[in-house]
C-alpha positions in Angstrom: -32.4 54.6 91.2 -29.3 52.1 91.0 -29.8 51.7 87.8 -30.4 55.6 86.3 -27.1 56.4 88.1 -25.5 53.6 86.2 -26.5 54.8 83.0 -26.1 58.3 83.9 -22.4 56.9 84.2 -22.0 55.2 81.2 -23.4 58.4 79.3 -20.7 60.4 81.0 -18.0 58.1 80.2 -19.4 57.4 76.1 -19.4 61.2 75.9 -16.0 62.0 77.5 -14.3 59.6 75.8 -16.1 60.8 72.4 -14.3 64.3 73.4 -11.6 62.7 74.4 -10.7 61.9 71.0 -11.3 65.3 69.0 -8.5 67.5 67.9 -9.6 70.4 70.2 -7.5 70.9 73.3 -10.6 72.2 74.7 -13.1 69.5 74.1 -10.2 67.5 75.5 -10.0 69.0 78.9 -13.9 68.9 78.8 -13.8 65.0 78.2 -11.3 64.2 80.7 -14.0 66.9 83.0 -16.9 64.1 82.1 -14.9 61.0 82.8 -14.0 62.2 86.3 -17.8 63.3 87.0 -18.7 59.8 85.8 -15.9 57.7 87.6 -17.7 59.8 90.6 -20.9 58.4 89.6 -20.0 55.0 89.5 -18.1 55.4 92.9 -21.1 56.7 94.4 -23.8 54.0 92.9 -21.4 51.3 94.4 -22.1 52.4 97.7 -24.7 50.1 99.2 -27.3 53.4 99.8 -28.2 55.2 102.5 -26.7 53.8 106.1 -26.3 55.4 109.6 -23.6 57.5 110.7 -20.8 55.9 112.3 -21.7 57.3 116.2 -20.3 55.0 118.8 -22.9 53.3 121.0 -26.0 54.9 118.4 -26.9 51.6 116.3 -25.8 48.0 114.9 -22.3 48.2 113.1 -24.0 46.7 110.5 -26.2 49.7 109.8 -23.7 52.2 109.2 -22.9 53.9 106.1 -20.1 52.5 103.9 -17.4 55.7 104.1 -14.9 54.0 101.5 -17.3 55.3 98.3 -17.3 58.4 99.7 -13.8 58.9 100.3 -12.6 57.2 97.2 -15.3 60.2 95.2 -13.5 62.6 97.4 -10.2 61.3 96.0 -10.9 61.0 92.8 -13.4 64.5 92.8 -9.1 65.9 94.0 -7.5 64.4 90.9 -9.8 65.3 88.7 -9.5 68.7 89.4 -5.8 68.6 89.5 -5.4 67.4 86.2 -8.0 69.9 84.6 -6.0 73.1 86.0 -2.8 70.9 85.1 -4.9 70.9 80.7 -6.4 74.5 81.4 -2.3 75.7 82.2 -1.2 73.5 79.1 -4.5 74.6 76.8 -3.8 78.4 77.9 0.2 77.9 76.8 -0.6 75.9 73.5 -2.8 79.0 72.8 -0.9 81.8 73.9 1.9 80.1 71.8 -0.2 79.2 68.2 -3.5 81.3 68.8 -5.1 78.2 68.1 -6.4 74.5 70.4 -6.1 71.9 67.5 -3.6 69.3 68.9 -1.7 68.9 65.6 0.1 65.5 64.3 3.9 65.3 65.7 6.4 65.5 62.7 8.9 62.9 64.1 5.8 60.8 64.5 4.8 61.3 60.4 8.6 60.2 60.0 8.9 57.6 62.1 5.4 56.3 60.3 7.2 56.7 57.5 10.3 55.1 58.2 8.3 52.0 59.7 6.1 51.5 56.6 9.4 51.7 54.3 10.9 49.0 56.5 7.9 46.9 55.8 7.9 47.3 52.0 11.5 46.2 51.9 11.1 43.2 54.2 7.8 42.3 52.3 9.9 42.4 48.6 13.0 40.3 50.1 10.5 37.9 51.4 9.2 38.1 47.8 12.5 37.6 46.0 13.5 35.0 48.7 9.7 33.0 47.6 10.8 33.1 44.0 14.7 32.0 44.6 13.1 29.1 46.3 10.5 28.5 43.8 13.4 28.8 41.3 15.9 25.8 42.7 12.7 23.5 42.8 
């Protein structure tokens, strides 16, 4: 069963990060919504199974169930959902603002692209003229 979960996990986390990286706000908050179920998943498969409550005086410490899967899901179960409202508030702005959920290129990114890849033609030709001094004086 161990080892359904653990692919069950790893198909949640292929196909969340595969949404992750689309240009629909939309299919983004639905990919970080798979990650979280899977990093769930994987909490819960590392649990060592099925145990016995922790009662005092009922049975062997060494029977009882592991609670630190549990509450780390819990936990996690918490962020998740507090970072999905957090996208649905910034996917319902970005909409209510361009009537559209594509997560366009930044233009001061574009230039400072631009400005990097200029930089790097220049240093490339002095390093080229510098070569062919060189070569010149020997």
């Amino acid at each position: 069963m161990s080892v359904l979960l653990a692919f069950a996990a790893a198909f949640l986390f292929a196909t969340g990060t595969w949404l992750l990286l689309q240009r629909r706000l939309s299919r983004i908050i639905i990919g970080i919504g798979l990650i979280g179920h899977g990093s769930n998943v994987l909490l819960l498969t590392s649990s060592n199974g099925r145990g016995l409550p922790p009662i005092i005086d009922s049975a062997d410490p060494t029977d009882f169930a592991d609670p630190l899967p549990q509450a780390l899901a819990l936990t996690s179960i918490v962020i998740t959902f507090g970072v999905t409202v957090f996208l649905f508030a910034v996917g319902f702005r970005s909409w209510k603002l361009t009537h559209d959920d594509v997560v366009e290129d930044d233009v001061e990114d574009r230039f400072i692209a631009r400005r990097r890849a200029d930089r790097d033609v220049e240093e490339s030709e002095a390093a080229e003229r510098e070569h062919a001094v060189e070569e010149d004086r020997v």
